[in-house]
Every structure is written in C-alpha cells, then in structure tokens.
C-alpha positions in Angstrom: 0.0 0.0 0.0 1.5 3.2 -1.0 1.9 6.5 1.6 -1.2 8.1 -0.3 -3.7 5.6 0.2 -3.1 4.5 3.5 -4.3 7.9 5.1 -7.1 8.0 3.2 -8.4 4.2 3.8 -8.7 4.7 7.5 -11.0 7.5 7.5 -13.1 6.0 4.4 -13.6 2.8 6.6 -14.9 4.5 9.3 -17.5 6.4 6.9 -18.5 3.0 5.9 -18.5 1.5 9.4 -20.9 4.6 10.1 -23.1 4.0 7.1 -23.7 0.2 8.0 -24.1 1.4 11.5 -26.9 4.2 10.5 -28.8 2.1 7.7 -28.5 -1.3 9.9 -30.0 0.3 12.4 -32.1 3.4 12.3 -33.9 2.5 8.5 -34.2 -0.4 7.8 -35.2 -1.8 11.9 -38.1 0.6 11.6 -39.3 0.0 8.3 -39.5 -3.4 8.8 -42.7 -2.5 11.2 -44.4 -0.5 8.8 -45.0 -2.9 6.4 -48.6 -3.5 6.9 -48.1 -7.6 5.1 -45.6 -8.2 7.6 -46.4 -10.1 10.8 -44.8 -9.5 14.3 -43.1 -12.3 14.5 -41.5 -12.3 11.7 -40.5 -8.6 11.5 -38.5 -9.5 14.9 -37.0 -12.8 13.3 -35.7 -10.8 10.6 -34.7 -8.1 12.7 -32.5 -10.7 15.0 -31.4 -12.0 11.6 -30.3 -8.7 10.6 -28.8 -7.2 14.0 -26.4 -10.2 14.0 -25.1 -9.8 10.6 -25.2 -6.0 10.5 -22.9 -6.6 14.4 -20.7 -8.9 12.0 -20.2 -6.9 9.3 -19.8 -4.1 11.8 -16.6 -6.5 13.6 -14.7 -7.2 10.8 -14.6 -3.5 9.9 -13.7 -2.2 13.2 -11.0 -5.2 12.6 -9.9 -3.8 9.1 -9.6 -0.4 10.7 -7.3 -1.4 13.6 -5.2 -3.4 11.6 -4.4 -0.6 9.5 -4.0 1.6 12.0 -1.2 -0.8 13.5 0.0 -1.6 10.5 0.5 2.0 9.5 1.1 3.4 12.6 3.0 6.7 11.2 0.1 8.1 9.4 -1.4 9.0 12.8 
C-alpha cells in the first residue's frame, strides 16, 4: 500500500462503518414495522437475523480499521 492511500483508507472505513451502523439500524429496523403484510413475528426474526449480521459486518470493519492503524502506525 502506497503513503497516499493508507491515510485515506482509515478514515473512508470508518464512513463505511458509520453508514452500515446508520442504515442497519435506524432504516431499515423501523421500516420493517411498517410494512402492513408483515407479521410480528416475523419482523423480529428478521430483525434478530439482521442485527447479527449488521454486528458482523460491523466486527470485521472495526478489525480492518485497527489493523491498518497498527500496520501503518505513522500516518497517525
């Protein structure tokens, strides 16, 4: 990885770390209870479903941004 792009892939994980944070969480948990064909139970089976993979995807970011932190440890 070149000096350039090291900088500049810390601070664009985090963006995406917030993004999957923000859309896992605030729109599309809600919206799954205003779909009117949608029963209870499964809105909250699809919302556990969800929640795990969104905390996954959520881990191995926060993984990708500390390794390049450590890696890197100059740019900071």
């Amino acid at each position: 990885m070149t000096a350039v792009t090291a900088p500049v892939l810390a601070p664009v994980l985090a963006l995406v770390w917030a993004g999957v944070s923000l859309g896992g969480s605030l729109v599309a948990a809600p919206a799954k209870f205003r779909a009117p064909s949608l029963e209870v139970m499964t809105a909250l089976e699809v919302g556990r479903a969800q929640f795990l993979w969104v905390g996954i995807t959520e881990a191995i970011i926060c993984a990708g941004i500390i390794a390049l932190l450590l890696l890197w440890p100059a740019i900071y």
